[in-house]
N, C-alpha and C positions, 0 to 999 in steps of 0.2 A: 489210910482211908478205908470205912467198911463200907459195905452196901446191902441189903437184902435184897430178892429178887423173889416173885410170888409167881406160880403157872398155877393158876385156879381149875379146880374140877367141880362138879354140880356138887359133891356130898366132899370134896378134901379140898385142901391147900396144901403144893408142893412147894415149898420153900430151901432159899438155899443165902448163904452169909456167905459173900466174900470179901478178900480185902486186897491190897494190893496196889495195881495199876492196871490199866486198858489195855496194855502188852503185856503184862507178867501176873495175873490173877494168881489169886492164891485162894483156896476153898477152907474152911473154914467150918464149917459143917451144911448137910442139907436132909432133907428127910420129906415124908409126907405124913399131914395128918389128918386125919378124917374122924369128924365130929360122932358122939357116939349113935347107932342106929335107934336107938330108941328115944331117942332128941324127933321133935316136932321142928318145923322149918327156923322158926321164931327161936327156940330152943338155940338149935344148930345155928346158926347167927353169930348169937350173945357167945357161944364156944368158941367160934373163930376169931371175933372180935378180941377175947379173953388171953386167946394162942396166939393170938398177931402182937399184941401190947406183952405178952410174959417175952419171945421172944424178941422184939425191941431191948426189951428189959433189960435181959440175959447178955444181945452181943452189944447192945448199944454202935448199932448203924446211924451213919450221917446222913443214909438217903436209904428211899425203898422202892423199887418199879415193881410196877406188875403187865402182866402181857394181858393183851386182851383177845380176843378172838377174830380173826380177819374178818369176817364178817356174819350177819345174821342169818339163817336158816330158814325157809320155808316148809318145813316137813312135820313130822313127830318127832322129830330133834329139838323143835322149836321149845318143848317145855322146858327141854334140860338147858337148854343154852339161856333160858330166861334164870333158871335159879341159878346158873352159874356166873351170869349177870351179880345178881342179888349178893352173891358171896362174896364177890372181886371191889364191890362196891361198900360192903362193908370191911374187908380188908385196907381199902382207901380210906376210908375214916379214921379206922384204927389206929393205922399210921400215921394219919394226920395229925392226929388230938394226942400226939405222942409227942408230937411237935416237929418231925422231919419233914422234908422234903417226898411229893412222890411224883417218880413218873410213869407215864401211863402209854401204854400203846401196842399198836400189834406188830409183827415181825417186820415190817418194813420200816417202822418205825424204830427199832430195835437194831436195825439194820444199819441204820443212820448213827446210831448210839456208838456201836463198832467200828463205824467208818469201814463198812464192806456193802456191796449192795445185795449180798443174799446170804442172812444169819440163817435161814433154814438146813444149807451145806453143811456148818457146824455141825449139827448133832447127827449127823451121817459118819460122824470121825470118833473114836475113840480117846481124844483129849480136846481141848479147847483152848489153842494160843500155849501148850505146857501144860496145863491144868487136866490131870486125869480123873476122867469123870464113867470110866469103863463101864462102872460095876451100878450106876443109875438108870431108873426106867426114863422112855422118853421125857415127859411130861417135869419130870426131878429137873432134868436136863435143861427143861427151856427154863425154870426157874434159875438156874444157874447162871445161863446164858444172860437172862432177863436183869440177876445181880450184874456182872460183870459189866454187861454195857452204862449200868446206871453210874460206876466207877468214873466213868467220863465227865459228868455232869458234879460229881464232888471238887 
């Protein structure tokens, strides 16, 4: 069984393919990519849409989550947490019209995926369930995390 996992940023998608099982993950590849600077928001979109469907393509996943963000913002935060809305929501489509499965939700939701009740401790550890993920920045991380729980639901 594969899964992909997505941890959305307002301008990238971290993504990460794993396969396995819910106790014994196995990684697969993960990375980040961020659409080019000189891309318009509409531009930048149709590229992630683009990068979501090549990679389906590529590892051919049974299912795809994506993390969402525990919740909305009040502040000058508020505009980036709307485009990164925007990005997370077309990375759902993309998926979709790929024809997988996707599931969607924030850490506590994620949390449940795992069968633990706080996936946030995870990425405080230098592997995950065996699964060494050292040499990844945070956000790489919860894409992983975000694959592996989706494992459950295949």
């Amino acid at each position: 069984m594969t899964a992909i996992g997505f941890r959305i940023e307002p301008s990238a998608i971290n993504w990460a393919i794993v396969e396995g099982s819910l106790e014994v993950p196995v990684l697969v590849a993960a990375d980040k990519s961020v659409a080019p600077t000189s891309y318009d928001e509409a531009a930048a979109l149709a590229w992630f849409r683009d990068k979501v469907r090549q990679l389906i393509q590529t590892y051919s996943p049974g299912i795809a989550a994506v993390r969402f963000p525990e919740t909305f913002m009040r502040s000058a935060a508020q505009s980036s947490m709307y485009k990164r809305c925007r990005v997370e929501g077309t990375v759902i489509e993309a998926a979709h019209s790929c024809g997988i499965k996707v599931l969607t939700g924030a850490l506590g939701t994620i949390s449940k995926h795992l069968g633990t009740k706080g996936a946030k401790k995870y990425l405080e550890h230098e592997d995950l369930r065996g699964l060494d993920w050292s040499k990844y920045q945070k956000n790489c991380r919860e894409a992983i995390l975000v694959a592996v729980s989706a494992l459950s639901e295949e």
